[in-house]
C-alpha positions in Angstrom: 2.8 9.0 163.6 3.7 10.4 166.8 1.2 8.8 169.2 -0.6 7.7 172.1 0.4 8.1 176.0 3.0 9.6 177.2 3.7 9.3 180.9 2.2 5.9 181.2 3.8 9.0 182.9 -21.5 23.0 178.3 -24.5 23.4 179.2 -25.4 22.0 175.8 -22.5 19.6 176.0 -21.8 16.3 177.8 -18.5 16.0 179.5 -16.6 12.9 178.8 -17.9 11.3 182.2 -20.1 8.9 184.2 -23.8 10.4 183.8 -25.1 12.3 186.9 -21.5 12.3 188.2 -19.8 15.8 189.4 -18.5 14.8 192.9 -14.6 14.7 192.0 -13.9 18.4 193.3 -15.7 18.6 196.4 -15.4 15.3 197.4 -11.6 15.7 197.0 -11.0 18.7 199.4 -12.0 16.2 202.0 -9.0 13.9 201.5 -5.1 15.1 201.4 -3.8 14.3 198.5 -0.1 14.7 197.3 0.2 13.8 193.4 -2.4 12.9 191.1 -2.5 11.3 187.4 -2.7 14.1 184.7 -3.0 13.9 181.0 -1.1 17.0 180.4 -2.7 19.8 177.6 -0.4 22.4 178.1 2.4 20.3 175.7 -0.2 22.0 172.9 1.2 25.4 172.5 -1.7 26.9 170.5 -4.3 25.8 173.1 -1.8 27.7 175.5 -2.1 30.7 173.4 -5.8 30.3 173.5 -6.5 30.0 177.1 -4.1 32.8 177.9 -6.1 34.8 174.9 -10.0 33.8 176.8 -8.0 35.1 180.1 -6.9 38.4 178.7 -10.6 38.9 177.3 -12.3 38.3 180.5 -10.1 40.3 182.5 -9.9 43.1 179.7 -6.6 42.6 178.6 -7.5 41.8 174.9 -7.0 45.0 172.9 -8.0 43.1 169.9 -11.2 41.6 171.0 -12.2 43.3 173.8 -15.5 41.8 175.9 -18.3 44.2 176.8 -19.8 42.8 180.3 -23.3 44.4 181.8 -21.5 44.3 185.2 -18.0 44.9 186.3 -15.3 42.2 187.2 -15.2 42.9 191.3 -18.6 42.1 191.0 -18.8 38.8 189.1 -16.3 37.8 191.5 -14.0 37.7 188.8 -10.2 38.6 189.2 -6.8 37.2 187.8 -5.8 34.8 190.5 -8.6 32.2 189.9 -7.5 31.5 186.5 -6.2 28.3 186.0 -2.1 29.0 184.7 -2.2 27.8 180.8 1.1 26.2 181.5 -0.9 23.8 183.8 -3.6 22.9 181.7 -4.4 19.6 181.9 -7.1 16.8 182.5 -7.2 14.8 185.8 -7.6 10.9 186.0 -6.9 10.3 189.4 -5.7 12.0 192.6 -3.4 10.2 194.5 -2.0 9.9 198.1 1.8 9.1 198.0 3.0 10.3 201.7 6.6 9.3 201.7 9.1 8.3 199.1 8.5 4.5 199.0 4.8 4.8 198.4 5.8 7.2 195.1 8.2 4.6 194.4 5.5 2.0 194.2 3.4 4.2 191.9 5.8 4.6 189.1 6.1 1.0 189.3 2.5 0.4 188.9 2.1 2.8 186.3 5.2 1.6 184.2 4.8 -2.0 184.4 1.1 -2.8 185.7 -0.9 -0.6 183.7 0.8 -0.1 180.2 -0.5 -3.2 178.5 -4.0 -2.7 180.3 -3.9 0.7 178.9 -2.5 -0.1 175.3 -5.4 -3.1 175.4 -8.3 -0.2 176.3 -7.1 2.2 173.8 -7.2 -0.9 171.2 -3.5 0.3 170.4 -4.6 3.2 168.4 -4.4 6.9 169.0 -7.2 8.7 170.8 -8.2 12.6 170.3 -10.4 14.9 172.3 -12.5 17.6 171.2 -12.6 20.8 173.6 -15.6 22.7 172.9 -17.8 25.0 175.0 -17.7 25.8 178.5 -19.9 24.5 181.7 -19.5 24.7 185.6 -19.3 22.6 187.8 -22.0 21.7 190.0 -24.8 24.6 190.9 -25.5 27.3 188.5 -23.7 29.8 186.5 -24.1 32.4 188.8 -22.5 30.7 191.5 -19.7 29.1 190.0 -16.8 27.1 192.2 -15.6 25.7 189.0 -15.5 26.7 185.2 -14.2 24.1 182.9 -14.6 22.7 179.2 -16.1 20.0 178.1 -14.3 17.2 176.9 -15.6 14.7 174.1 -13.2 12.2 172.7 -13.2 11.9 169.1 -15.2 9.1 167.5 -17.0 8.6 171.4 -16.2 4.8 171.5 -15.1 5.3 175.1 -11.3 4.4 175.0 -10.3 7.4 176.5 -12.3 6.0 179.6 -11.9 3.0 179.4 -8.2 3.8 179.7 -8.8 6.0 182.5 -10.7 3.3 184.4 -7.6 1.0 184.3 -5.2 3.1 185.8 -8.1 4.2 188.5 -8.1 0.3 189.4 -4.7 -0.4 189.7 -4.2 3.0 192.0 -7.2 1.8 194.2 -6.3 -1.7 194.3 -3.2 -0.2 195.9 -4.6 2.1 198.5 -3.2 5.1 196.5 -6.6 6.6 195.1 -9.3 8.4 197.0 -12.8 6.3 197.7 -14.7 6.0 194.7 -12.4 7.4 192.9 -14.3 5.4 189.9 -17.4 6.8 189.9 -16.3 10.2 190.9 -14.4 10.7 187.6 -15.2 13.2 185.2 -12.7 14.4 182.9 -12.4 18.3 182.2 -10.0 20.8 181.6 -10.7 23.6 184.1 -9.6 27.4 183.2 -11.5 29.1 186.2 -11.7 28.1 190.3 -13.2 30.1 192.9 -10.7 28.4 195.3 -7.2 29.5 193.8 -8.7 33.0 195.2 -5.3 34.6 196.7 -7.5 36.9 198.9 -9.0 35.0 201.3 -10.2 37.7 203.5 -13.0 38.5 200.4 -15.3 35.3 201.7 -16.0 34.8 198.2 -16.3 30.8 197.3 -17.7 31.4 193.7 -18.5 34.0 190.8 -20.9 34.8 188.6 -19.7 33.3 185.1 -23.1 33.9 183.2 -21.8 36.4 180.6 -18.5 34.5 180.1 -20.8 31.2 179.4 -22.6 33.0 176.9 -19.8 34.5 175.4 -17.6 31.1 174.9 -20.6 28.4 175.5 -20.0 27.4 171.6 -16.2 28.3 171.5 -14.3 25.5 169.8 -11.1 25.0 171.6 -9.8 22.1 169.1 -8.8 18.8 168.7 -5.5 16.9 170.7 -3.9 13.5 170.6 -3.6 12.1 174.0 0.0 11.8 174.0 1.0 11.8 177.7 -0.1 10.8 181.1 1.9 11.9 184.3 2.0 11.1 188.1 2.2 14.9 188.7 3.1 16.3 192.2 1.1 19.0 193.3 2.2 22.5 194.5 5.1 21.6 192.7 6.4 22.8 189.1 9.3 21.7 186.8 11.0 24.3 185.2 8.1 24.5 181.8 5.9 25.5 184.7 4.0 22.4 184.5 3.2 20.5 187.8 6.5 18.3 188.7 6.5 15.1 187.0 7.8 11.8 189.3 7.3 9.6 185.5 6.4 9.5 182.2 6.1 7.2 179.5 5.8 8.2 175.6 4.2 5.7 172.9 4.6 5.5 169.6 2.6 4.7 166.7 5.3 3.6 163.4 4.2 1.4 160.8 1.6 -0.2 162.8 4.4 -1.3 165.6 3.8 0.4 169.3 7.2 1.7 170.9 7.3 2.0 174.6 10.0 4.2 176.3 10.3 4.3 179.9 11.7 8.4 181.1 12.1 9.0 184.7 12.4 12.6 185.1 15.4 14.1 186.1 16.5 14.5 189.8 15.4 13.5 193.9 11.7 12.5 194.3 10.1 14.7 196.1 7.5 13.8 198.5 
């Protein structure tokens, strides 16, 4: 069975976090960072299709299953460019700050030889699904939303999926690559809406209102993934699949009970 990391490179829903913890966005605009550790989503191509679907139905592009909103778009705050691109979508471990082309260097090494067996260990070398299900925002209320995301559970909720996390979080802070409390501050989601990706800045408009898209997809059940990858992504950057430019990944395997690790660099310079 095709398996386990790759890239070693709602309201009525917990996400799959640290309790009382939603600091990781706003805490992050303070610092500059250049790459960050993504478990990548968009490798899925039907949870592609569907997040491009929920954008089409908010923005009234859905001739199928039109929505029906009490206000209009321009006044939720709602327009196109603060969609997050399906070809992105992904979860965030870790944001990281690699300013020159040694200090990326040393990152792929940590995550290639530092952190595999750490990880493998965590995950008790066996595959680990999430659910997606619902959606939330983050921080504040509905009606002032910086942030729409959903929810992650992992499957079975024994907490390898953290755990896992957790290791690579400590071997990026131990060093100096991760941003201060980077630990407690995590708080994996998948995002599909920001306030911030706003292209028209001159509009002074820092969130929306996402009440009537809540109660349209607060119980929408988004599916079930294997964890297969994780990436040190660059950011502002995009390989040609349109996902963010990868410096490293790593696949496992899962065969007959025997874990397979192969090391890919991605091709081409690293950019910094």
């Amino acid at each position: 069975m095709e398996n386990l990391w790759n890239r070693c490179s709602s309201s009525h829903q917990t996400p799959l976090a640290f309790k009382g913890n939603q600091k990781q966005i706003g805490q992050a605009h303070r610092e500059v960072f250049t790459h960050f550790v993504s478990l990548p989503l968009a490798i899925y191509p039907e949870l592609k299709k569907n997040i491009e679907a929920f954008q089409n139905s908010v923005l009234g592009n859905n001739d199928k299953n039109p929505l029906t909103f009490q206000t209009t778009l321009a006044e939720m705050g709602i327009e196109k460019s603060i969609f997050v691109s399906p070809k992105t979508f992904h979860l965030t471990v870790v944001m990281l700050k690699l300013e020159n082309n040694e200090s990326v260097v040393k990152a792929q090494n940590i995550l290639k030889q530092s952190i595999c067996s750490n990880v493998r260990q965590a995950l008790k070398d066996r595959p680990v699904f999430i659910r997606l299900r619902g959606l939330d925002c983050m921080n504040g209320s509905l009606d002032k939303t910086r942030v729409l995301y959903v929810p992650v559970e992992e499957v079975g909720h024994e907490g390898r999926l953290l755990n896992a996390c957790h290791v690579i979080i400590d071997a990026f802070e131990n060093a100096g690559f991760a941003g201060k409390d980077a630990k407690s501050r995590l708080k994996l989601h998948a995002t599909v809406m920001n306030a911030s990706y706003r292209k028209d800045k001159s509009k002074k408009m820092d969130t929306f209102d996402a009440r009537e898209i809540h109660k349209e997809f607060e119980n929408k059940d988004w599916g079930t993934y294997l964890i297969r990858e994780a990436h040190i992504s660059q950011r502002y950057k995009y390989d040609p699949n349109g996902y963010f430019h990868c410096c490293l990944f790593h696949i496992s395997d899962i065969d007959n009970d025997q874990i397979y690790l192969l090391h890919v660099y991605c091709p081409g310079k690293i950019d910094v």
